[in-house]
N, C-alpha and C positions, 0 to 999 in steps of 0.2 A: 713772406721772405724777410721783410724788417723786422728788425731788433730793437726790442727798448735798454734805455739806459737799467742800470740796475742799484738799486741805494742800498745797502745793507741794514741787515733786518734790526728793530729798536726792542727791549725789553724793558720792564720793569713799569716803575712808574713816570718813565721820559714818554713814552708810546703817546700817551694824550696829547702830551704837549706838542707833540713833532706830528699828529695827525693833526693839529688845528692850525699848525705852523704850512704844513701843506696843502689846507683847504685855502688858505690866505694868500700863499704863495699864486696857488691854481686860478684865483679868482682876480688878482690886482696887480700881478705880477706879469706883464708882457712877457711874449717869450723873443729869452735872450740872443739866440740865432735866427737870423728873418732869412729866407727864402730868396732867392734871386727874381727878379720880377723884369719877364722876357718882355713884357709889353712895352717895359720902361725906356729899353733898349731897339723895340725893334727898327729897322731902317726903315727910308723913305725908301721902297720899289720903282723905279724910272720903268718908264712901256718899253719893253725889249726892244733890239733895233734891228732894222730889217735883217730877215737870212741871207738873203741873194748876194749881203755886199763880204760875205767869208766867201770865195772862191779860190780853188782852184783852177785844175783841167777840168772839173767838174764838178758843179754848186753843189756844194755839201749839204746833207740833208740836213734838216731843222732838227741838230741832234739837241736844243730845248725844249721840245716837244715830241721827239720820236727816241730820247732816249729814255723816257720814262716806260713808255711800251716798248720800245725792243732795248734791250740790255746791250752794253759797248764789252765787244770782248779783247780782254786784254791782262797780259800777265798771266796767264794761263785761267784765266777768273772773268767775271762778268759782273759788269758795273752800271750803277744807272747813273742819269745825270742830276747835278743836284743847283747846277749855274753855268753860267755863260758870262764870255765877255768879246763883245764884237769889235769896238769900237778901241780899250785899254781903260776906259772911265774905269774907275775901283766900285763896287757894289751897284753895280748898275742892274744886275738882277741877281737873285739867290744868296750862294755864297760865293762865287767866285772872283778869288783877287787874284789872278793873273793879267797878264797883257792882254793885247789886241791878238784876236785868232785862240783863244785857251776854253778850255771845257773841265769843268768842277765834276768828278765822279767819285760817289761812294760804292763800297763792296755791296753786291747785290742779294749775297744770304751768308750772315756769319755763321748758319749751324745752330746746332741749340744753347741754352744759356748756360751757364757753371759748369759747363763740363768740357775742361780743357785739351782733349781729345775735337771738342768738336770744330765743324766749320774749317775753312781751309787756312786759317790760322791759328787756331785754339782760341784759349782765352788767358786773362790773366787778372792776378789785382792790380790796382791801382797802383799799389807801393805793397811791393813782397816786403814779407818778414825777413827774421834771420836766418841761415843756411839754407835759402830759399824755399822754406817752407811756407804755408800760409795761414798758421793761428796765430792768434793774438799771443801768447805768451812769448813767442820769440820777437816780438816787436818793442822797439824800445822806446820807454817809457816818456810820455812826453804830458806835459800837465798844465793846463792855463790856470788863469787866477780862482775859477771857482772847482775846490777841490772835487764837486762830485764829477767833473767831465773828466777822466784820462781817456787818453786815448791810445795806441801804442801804435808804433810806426817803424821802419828799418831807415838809417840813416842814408843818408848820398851817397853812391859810392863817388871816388876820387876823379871817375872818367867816365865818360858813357862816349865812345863811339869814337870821335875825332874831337868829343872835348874835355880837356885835360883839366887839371887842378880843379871840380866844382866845388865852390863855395860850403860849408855847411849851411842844413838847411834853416829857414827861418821859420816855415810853417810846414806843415805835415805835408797838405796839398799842393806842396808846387813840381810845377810839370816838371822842371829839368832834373833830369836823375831818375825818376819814377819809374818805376818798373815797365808802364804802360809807354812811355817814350823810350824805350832801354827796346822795348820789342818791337816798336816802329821801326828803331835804327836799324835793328838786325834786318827787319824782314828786307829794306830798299836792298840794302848792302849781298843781302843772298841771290847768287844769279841764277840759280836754280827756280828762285821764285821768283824774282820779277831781271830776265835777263834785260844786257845794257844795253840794247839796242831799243828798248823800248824804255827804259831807263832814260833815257838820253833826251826823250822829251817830253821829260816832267819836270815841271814849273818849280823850282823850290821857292820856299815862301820864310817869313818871319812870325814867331809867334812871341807876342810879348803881352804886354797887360794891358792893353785898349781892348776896345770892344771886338776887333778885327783879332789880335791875339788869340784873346781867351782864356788866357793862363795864370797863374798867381807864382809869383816867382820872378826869376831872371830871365832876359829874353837868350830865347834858340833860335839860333838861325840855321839857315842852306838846310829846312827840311823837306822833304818829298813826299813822305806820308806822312799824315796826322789825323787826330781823330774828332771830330765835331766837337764845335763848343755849342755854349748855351744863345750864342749871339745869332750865329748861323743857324743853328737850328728854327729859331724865333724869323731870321730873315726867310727862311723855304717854306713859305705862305702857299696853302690852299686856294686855288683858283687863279694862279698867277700863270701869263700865258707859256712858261714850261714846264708847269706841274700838271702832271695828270696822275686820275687814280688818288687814292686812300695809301696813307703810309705802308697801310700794310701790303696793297700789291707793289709799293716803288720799292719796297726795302724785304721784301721776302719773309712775311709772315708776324707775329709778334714777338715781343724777348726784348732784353735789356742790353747794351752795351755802353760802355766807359765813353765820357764825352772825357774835355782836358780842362771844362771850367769847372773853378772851384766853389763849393758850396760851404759860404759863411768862414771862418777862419779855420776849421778844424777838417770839415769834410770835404769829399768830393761831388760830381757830379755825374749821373749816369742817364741815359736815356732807354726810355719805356716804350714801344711801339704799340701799341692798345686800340685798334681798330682804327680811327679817320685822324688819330695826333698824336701827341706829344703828353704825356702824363707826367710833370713834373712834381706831382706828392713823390712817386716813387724813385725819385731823383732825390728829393729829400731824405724818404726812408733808409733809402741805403746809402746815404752819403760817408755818415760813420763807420761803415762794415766795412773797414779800407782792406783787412782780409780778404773779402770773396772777391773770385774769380768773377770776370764776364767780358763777353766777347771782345773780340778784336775787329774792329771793324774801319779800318785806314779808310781815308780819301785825301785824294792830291789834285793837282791841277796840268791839265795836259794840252800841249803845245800844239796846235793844230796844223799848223804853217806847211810840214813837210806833209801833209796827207794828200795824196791822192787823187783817192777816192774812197767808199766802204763797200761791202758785202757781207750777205748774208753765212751765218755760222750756228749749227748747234749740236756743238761737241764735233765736229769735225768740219777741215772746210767744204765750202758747199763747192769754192771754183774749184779744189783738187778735183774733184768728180767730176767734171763736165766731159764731154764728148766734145774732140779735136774737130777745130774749124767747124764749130756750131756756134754762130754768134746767139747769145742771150741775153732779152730785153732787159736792160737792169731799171728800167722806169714800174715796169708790171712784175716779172718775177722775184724780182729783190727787194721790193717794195710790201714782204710781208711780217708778220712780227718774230721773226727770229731775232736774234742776235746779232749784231751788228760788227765784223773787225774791222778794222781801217790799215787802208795799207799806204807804207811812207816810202817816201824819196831816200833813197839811200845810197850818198856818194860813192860807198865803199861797191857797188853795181855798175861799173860801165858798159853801154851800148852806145852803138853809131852809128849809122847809113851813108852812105856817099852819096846815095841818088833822093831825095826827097820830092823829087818833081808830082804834079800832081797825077792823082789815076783817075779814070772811069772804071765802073762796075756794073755789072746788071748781076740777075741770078744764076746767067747760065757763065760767065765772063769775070773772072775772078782776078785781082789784084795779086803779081808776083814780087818779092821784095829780092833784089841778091844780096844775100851775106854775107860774099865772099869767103872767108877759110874761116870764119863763124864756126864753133866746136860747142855742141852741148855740154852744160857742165851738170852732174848731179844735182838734184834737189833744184835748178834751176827749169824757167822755161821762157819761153818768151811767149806775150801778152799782147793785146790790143785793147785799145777803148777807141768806142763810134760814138765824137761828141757832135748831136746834130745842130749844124748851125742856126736851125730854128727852134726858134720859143716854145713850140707844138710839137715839134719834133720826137722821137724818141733815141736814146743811147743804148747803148750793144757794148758786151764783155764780150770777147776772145780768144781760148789760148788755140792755138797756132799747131801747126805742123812739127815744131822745133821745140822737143823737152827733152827731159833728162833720158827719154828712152830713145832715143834719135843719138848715135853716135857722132857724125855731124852731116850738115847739109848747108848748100851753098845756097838753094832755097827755100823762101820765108812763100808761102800761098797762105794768103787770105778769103778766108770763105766770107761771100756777103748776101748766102743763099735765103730766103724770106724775109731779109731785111727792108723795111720802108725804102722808098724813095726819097730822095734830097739828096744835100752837100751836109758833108760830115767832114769834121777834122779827123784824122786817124792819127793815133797815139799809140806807140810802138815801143816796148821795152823788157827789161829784162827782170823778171818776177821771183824770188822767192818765197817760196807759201808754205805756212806754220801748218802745220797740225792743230785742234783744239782749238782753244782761245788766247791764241798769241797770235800779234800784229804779223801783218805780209810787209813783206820790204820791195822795192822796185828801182831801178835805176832810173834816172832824169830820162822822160819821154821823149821821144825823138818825134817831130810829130810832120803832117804832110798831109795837104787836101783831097780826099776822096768825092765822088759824085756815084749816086748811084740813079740811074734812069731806067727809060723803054721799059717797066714792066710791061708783062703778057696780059693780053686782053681774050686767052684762051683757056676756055671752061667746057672744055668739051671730055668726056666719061668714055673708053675704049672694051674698058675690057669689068667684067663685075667676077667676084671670086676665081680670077686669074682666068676667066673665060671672055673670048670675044664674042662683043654682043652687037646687033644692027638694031636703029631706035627707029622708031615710028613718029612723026610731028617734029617743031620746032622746040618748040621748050624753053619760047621766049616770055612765058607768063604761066604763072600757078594754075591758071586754065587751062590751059594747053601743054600739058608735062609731053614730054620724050618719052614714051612707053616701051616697055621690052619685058620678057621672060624671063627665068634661068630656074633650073631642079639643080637641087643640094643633096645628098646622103640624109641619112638620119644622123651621123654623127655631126653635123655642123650645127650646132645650138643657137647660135647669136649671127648678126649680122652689124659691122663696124662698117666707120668711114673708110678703114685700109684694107676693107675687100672691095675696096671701087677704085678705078687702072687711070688717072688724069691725063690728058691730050700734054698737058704742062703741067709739072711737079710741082710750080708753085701756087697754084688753084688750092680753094679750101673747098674740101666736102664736109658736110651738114648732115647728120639724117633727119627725118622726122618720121609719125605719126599716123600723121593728116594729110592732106592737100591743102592746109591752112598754110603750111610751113614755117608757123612762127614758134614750132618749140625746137630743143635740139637737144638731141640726143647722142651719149658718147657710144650708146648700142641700141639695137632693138632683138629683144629676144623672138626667135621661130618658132611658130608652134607648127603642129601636123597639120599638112596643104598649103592652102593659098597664103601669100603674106606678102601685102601691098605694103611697099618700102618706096616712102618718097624723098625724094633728096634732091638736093640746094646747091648748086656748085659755084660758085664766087674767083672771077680769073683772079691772075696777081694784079692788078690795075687797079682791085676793090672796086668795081663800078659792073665790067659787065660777069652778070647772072643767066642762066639755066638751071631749068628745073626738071625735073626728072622721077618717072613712078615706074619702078623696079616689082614684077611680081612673083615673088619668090615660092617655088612649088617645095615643101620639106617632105622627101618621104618616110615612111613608117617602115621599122624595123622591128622582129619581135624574135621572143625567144618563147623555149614550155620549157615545162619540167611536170613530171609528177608530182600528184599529193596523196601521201596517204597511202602510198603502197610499199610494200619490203615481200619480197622472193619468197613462195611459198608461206609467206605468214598472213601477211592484210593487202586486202584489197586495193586497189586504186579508185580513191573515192572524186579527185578531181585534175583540171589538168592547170595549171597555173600558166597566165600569158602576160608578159614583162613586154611595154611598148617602150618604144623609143623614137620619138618624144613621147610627149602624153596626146591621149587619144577623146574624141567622145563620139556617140553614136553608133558606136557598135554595137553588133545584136548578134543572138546566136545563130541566125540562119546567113551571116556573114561568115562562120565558120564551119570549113566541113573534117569530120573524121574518117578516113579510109584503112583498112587494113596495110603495111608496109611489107608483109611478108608475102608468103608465097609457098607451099600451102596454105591457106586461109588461117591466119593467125593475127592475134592483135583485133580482137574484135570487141567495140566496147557499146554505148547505148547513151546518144547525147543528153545531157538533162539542160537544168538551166544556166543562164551567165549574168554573175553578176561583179563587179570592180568601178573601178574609174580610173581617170589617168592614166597611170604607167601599170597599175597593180589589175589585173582580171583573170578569173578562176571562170572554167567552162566543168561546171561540176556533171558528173557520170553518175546516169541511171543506174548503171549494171555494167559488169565486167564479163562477156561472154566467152572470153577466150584471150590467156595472154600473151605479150607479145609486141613490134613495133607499130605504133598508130600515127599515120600522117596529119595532120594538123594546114591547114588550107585556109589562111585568111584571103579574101577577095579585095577589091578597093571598093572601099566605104566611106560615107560620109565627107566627100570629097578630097579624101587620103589617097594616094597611092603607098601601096604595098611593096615592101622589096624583102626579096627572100622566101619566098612561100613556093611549096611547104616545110613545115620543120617537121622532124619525127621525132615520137616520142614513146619510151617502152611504157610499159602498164601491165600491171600483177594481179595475179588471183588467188586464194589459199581455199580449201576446205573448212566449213566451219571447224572450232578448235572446240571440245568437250574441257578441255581445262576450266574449273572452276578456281582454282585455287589463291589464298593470298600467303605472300611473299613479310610484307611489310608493312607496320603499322607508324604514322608518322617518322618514315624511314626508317625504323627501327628495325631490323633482322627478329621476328618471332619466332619461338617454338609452341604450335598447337598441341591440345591432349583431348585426344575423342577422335571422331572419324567424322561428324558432321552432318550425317547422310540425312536426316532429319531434325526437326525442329527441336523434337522432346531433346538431342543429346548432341548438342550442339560442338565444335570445336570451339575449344576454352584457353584463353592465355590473359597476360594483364601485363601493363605499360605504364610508366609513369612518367607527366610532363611535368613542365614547369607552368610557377603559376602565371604567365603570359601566354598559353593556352586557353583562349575563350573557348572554342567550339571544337566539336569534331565534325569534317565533313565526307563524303563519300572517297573525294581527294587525296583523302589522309590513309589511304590505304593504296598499297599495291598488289596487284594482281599480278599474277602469273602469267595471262594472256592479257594484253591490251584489250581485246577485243570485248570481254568478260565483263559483265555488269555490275557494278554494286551498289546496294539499299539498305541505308540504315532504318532500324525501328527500335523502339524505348521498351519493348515488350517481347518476350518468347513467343507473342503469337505468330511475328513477321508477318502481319499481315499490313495491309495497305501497299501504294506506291512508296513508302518510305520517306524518311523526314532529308529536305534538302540540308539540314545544320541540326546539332543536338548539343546545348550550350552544358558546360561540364562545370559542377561545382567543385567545390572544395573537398578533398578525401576521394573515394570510389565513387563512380560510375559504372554501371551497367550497362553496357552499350550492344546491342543485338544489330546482326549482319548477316544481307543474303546476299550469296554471289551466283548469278545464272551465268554458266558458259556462253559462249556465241553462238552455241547449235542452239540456245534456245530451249533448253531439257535438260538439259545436268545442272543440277542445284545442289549449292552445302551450304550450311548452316553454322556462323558463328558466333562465339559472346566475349567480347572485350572488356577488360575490367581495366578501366582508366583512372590510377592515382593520380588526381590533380593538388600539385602542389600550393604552398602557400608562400607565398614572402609579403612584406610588409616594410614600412618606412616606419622612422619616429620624428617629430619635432616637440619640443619643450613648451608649455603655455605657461603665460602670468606672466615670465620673470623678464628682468631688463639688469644687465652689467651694472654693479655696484647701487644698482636703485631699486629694485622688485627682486621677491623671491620668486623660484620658477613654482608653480604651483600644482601639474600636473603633468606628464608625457602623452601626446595623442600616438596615438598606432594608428594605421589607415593600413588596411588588408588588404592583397590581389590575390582571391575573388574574394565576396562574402564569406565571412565563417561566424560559427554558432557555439554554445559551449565551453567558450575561454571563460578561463578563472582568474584571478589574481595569482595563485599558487603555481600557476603554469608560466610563469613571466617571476625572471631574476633580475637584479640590477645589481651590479656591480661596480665600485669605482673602475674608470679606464685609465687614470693616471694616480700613482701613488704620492701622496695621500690623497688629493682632490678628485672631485666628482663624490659624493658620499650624501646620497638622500634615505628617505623614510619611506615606504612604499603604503601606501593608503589605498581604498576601493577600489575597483574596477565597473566602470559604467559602458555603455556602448552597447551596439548589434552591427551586424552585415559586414561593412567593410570599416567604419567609422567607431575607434573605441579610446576611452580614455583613463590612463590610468595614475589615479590621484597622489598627490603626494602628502603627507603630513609635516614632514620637513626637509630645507636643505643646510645640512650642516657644513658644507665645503663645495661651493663651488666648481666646474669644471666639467670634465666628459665622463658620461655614462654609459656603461655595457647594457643593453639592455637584451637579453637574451628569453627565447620563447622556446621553453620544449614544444614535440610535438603532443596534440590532442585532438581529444573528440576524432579520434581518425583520420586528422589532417598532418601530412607529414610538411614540417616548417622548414623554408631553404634562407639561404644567406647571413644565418647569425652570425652572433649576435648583431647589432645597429649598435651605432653609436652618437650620442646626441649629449650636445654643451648645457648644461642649467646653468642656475646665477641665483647668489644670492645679494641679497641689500649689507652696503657697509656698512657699519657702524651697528648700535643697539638702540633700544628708545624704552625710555619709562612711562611706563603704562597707566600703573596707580598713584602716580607722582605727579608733578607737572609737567614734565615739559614732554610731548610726543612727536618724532619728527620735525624737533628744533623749534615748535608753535606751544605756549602756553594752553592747556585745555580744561583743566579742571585743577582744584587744589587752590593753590597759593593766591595769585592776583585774580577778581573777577572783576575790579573795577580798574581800569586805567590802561595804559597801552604804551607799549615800548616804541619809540618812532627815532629812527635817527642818534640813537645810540643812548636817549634820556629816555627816564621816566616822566612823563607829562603828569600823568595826573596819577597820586595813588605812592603808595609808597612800601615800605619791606623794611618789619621788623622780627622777631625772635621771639617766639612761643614755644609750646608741648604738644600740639593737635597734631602736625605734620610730619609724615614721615617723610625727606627728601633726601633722593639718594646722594645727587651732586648737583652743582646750580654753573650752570655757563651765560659768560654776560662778552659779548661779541660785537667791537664796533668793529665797522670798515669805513673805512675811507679811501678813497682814489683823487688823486688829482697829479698830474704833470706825466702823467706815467707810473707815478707809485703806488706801490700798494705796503700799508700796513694794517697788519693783524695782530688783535689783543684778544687773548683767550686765558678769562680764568682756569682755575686747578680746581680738581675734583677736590671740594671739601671731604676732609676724614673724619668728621664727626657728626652725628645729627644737630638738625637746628629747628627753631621754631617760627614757623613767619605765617603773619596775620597780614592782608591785605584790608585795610580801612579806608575809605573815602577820606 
């Protein structure tokens, strides 16, 4: 993506002098613009200062360390953190110069790079051009003392934002007026994108030309967003206790966006995300390219003071969704890595209570609040937080009885149902909550001591799959469980903790296993019979336990169906039985078949059984008589059975004399002959495609299903017949006998199978501008024999290009090549194959790219692919643009057509090239030691 400068090209006899002026330049000459050197700069990093001393109503999490894993959502956007300041010390960690209580976040994925569509800001240059385009030509002209650096730039405009009259600029790079702060200002100022209530506490800052600044220029002040300098960057040190993760997981992938330091007098500065840092070359490269676009990537500093508390968000809130008066632990459930909102104290929210006195709670005894003429208002709700007064303690979220769908009520009921035991402050207020990733607002907590006691010390189990059950023993140890029964349907699959009936709601049940009891399971799956289900039950006190071994009986359910039979046509050859659950150890004298009618109908002849699981076939000997047949599973295997018997019909036909075929690889045929014998068989022909390997007995249809067929290679039809007859290339003669299902009626057929041909091309030898292509290979589907050259055209596929010389033909089977003698024009070739030898060719012509070599080379001359080889010099050696040793004069021996003499040189970035003129007249040159 970097650009080099560019010198315009020298001719004549100046070339030498200006390449040895730039080997001197390259060699002795420092370069004139040095690099910013972050080391120079970086800051002394002080050890963070404790979390615990940012408090609120509730100790804010260590968002130096958790907002690098969860993202802070805000502004409708998601941010990580990049500093902190606890204490108000300026640089005490990262980059953050705010007060005491503030948090340093940057945008957490700008989108992809130069493409100003992307990302939830776009992108931009550094300093747009003129009529806001962004090529260099409408930038206006700006030139330091050494003529070859211009650079082009769009002037200041007169105002950016709320500041008036700006100065004209002094250097290209400076931040005030630049397009890149022209788009900061807009974006704070859009309440669309970052509305004012969350507007309202961000930190503005100063940016001027200290290290903390960053800027080259006049200083800006009362800004809100801005974008990294090279200071801060260099301060946001790997392994500092609020960095976690690789650049690439804190900042959302790789890609470049615009810092606001400047690089050397003329450039800018942009940064490079590149797997675990900071890539400052590429901050160099592109510093010049004040043109291109790249992302926008703002951070500010935000006030923390009015927060809260946070919760978890991703892409929607998590507290809109909760279920009313169900407190939720925010120490374990919000404690995972989503995203983070923070919700603030918002005067413009008034709430009040008159009665604050303290409550008791238990879980069955719930806290009432009056609200007096309290009226829900839309989008509003009212909230709780459960701060526990102990260090060990755990905290609970609430919303209440009282939201926007509550027209109003005079009471507030607090649920405090599975909550821990202890003394809690309760925090009472009035919630607005954003959608997305926009902060929650709340009114000043109104707050009042709760107690919550007397949990239950009852663990006793009533009822199991809403059935009451009587238990056998104590079940005061894994040795001695509380034992009981219960039978389930077959359709009950699994067995959970919420098919067991609690003495008290607030007991936890466990399943397991074992009688070990230390796994836990959120199911256990039933299989068919017995299923020992032990469980754990834990009162609400956490201390007293009962254990419990539940033996669950699952019975079997089945179904039949037929196989293999259709109404007067075929037979019923088995009877298909579908368990439910899965089954094992059945056997067939576990099943019986009984006639269902009456007269005696429906009579069949049991054979064997075989399946597993859910799938088992009871295949029939014989079909004696058809009609409905009862089906009688017994209990097996320590299954009971439900539903037996099932009935099921079953079919009989007469054998069917049809020999006949219908179709050949689905194809509709018409036969000639009558078939009756071998000597004069029924005759038709088909033609496939060359993805046709074989034919198989498959590849025909019959007339009766029932009807046999045998392929053979020969009019004898003799043998059991070939299970596959692989088909070449052209005609095949494929012979076919079909015996009806009686067993006796036989015809005789012969298929004549055109197998077709297609084929691929690819080009050999040649390589784009460097090799001629020197032959086309063909690769056949299947083998073929008999190709010619004269059977194979080539033709250009683009006018004028593609145009070769067609040469031999080598190859057999599938693998053939056909040579070329020349390529006069490069490009795409027809290559087109009539058909031969009997083989009909599909998919002509192919098309396939050659390539010829650039340029020409003298052969009988000197010089061959740019190297001296025979002729003129045989002593001495060209190196570095001189003859060393040997030297070139003017004789009669040689004929030379033209002489090229080619220095290069490179140094700063330049290139020049001296190329002599084809000499117009012969000349004479003797090399002599």
């Amino acid at each position: 993506m970097s650009k080099k400068l560019r010198t315009p090209k020298k001719s004549g006899a100046l070339a030498l002098v200006l390449s040895l002026l730039v080997i001197v330049t390259f060699i002795f000459i420092p370069t004139l613009v040095a690099a910013e050197d972050p080391a120079a700069e970086d800051p002394v990093v002080e050890d963070p200062v404790a979390e615990d001393s940012l408090t609120n109503i509730l100790p804010l999490p260590n968002f130096a360390v958790y907002g690098n894993t969860n993202a802070i959502s805000l502004a409708g956007q998601q941010w990580v953190t990049i500093g902190k300041n606890i204490t108000g010390q300026e640089g005490t960690d990262g980059v953050n110069i705010g007060t005491a209580n503030t948090l340093t976040l940057i945008l957490s994925d700008k989108g992809n790079d130069f493409d100003a569509s992307s990302g939830p800001y776009g992108a931009v240059a550094f300093r747009a051009g003129g009529n806001g385009t962004t090529t260099a030509a409408c930038y206006t002209t700006f030139t330091t003392t050494n003529p070859d650096n211009t650079f082009h730039y769009a002037d200041n405009p007169t105002s950016v934002g709320a500041i008036d009259n700006i100065d004209p600029w002094t250097y290209p790079n400076e931040y005030l007026g630049s397009t890149l702060h022209q788009k900061m200002n807009s974006l704070i100022t859009d309440t669309d994108l970052f509305p004012t209530r969350e507007v309202n506490h961000i930190v503005p800052r100063t940016l001027d030309t200290s290290n903390r600044g960053g800027i080259a220029g006049p200083t800006v002040e009362d800004q809100k967003l801005w974008p990294l300098s090279l200071y801060e960057w260099s301060s946001y040190q790997e392994g500092e206790p609020w960095v976690l993760g690789t650049a690439s997981a804190r900042f959302g992938g790789s890609g470049e966006f615009w810092s606001r330091s400047a690089h050397g007098t003329m450039g800018y500065q942009m940064r490079e995300i590149a797997g675990t840092g900071f890539d400052d070359d590429g901050g160099n490269a592109f510093g010049r390219n004040s043109y291109m676009e790249l992302g926008v990537r703002p951070a500010f500093t935000l006030d923390l003071s009015s927060v809260i508390f946070t919760s978890p968000t991703s892409g929607a809130s998590i507290k809109a969704s909760l279920t009313e008066q169900t407190p939720v632990c925010i120490n374990s459930v919000w404690s995972g890595s989503d995203a983070k909102k923070l919700t603030f104290s918002d005067s413009a929210l008034a709430f009040d209570l008159s009665d604050k006195s303290d409550r008791t709670a238990n879980s069955t005894v719930t806290p009432t609040l009056d609200l007096g003429s309290y009226t829900a208002t839309a989008g509003k709700q009212i909230s709780c937080l459960f701060v526990s007064k102990s260090s060990e303690g755990k905290n609970y979220y609430e919303k209440t009885n009282i939201t926007s769908s509550a027209v109003s009520d005079t009471n507030l009921v607090i649920s405090t149902a599975d909550m821990d035991e202890g003394n809690y402050t309760l925090y009472v207020f009035v919630e607005e909550i954003a959608e997305g990733d926009y902060s929650d607002f709340c009114s000043a907590p109104v707050s009042l001591d709760l107690t919550i006691a007397n949990p239950s010390n009852d663990a006793g189990l009533t009822h199991v799959f809403d059935e009451a059950v009587t238990w056998d023993g104590d079940g005061t140890s894994d040795d001695t469980p509380k034992t009981t029964g219960v039978a389930v349907g077959s359709n009950v699959p699994e067995i959970t903790p919420d098919d067991f009936t609690t003495s008290h709601p607030a007991a936890t049940v466990t399943l397991h296993t074992s009688d070990e009891y230390d796994d836990d399971e959120a199911s256990i799956v039933l299989t068919a019979g017995a299923n020992d289900i032990y469980v754990k039950v834990v009162a609400e006190d956490g201390v007293t336990t009962l254990y419990y071994k539940v033996t669950v009986d699952r019975e079997v359910s089945y179904t039949v169906a037929q196989l293999g039979g259709t109404s007067e046509i075929a037979h019923t050859t088995g009877i298909a039985i579908t368990f439910t659950p899965a089954v094992t150890g059945l056997t067939a004298d576990d099943i019986t078949l009984t006639p269902a009618d009456s007269p005696p109908a429906g009579a069949v002849t049991k054979g064997a059984l075989t399946g597993s699981g859910t799938s088992w076939t009871l295949h029939l000997a014989g079909v004696s008589a058809p009609g409905n047949v009862n089906v009688a599973i017994q209990d097996f295997n320590g299954c009971t059975v439900s539903g037996s018997p099932k009935t099921v019909e079953v079919f009989r036909r007469n054998p069917s004399d049809d020999a006949g075929l219908t179709h050949v690889f689905d194809e509709a045929v018409t036969w000639d002959g009558d078939g009756t014998s071998d000597d004069a068989p029924k005759t038709t022909g088909v033609a496939v495609g060359s993805n046709v390997p074989e034919i198989t007995p498959d590849d025909f249809t019959k007339s009766d299903p029932a009807a046999t067929v045998t392929l053979h290679t020969s009019d004898e039809y003799d043998g059991d017949g070939e299970e596959s007859i692989a088909l070449i290339a052209g005609a095949n003669d494929i012979y076919v006998k079909v015996v009806a299902e009686d067993g006796v009626t036989t015809l005789y057929y012969k298929v004549t199978v055109d197998r077709e041909v297609s084929y691929t091309v690819t080009q050999l030898g040649g390589t784009s501008e460097i090799a001629n292509t020197t032959g086309i290979a063909i690769t056949f589907t299947p083998a073929v024999a008999g190709l010619t050259a004269d059977d194979i055209t080539l033709t250009p596929a683009d006018n004028p290009a593609g145009a070769v010389t067609k040469g031999a033909l080598t190859g057999s089977g599938t693998s053939w090549t056909l040579h070329l003698t020349g390529v006069s024009a490069p490009g795409n070739v027809s290559v087109a194959i009539q058909d031969f030898n009997g083989c009909t060719v599909s998919g002509l012509p192919k098309t396939v790219e050659v390539f010829r070599k650039e340029g020409g080379a003298i052969t009988n001359g000197a010089i061959t692919n740019g190297a001296i080889t025979t002729g003129a010099i045989t002593t001495g050696a060209i190196t570095t643009g001189a003859i060393t040793s040997g030297s070139i004069t003017t004789g009669d021996d040689f004929d030379i057509g033209w002489l090229v003499t080619a220095l290069l040189f490179a140094a700063a970035g330049l290139t020049i090239c001296v190329a002599a003129r084809r000499m117009l007249k012969k000349y004479r040159i003797a090399a002599r030691r």
